[in-house]
N, C-alpha and C positions, 0 to 999 in steps of 0.2 A: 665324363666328368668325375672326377677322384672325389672320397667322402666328404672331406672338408670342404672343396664348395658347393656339392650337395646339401651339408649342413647351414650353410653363410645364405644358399637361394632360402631356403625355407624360413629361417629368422628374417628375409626381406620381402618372402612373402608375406607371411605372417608382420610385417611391419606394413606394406604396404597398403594392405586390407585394414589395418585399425579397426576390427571387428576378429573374436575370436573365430577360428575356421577347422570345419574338420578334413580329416586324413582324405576324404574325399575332394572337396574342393583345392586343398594343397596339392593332391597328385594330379588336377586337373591344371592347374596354376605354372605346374615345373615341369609337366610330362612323362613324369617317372611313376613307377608302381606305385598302389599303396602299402604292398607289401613293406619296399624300400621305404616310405617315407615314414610307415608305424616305425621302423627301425632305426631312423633317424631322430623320431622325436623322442623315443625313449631315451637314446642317448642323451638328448637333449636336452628331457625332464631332470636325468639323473643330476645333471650339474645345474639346474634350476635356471636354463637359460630359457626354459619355457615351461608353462606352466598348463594341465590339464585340468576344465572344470568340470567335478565329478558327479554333476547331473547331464550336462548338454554332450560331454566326451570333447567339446572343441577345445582349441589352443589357441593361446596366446603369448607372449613374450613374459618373460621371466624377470626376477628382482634381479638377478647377476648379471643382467645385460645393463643393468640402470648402474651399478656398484662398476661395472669395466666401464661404463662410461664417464661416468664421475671420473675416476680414478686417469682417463684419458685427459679428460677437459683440464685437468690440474698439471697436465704436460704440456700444453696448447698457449702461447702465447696469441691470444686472440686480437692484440690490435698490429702484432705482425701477418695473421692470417690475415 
């Protein structure tokens, strides 16, 4: 599995659970390290596509993921969908 959809599993982990989750649970979820998946969420963090809370350490999804998707839905002719 190449990084990118490395990255795309864990934003749909992390959507799926609708509860913030840590690096533990996520590498249990995708089956990959947690080494690899601290590595992914940083990257992650860095573009605010997820967000870390700095008591618990879990994650959850990020404001840039709500702004791409706004920014999608304004592309989306919904009553041709």
């Amino acid at each position: 599995m190449n990084t990118i959809k490395r990255a795309v599993a864990v934003l749909d982990c992390l959507a799926a659970a609708r509860v913030p989750l840590g690096v533990t649970e996520i590498s249990k979820c995708l089956g990959l390290s947690k080494g690899t998946i601290s590595r992914i969420l940083s990257d992650l963090e860095k573009e605010q596509m997820v967000v870390q809370d700095p008591v618990s350490h879990r994650h959850a999804l990020g404001i840039k993921l709500l702004e791409l998707g706004l920014m999608a839905q304004s592309n989306v002719d919904l009553r041709s969908a």
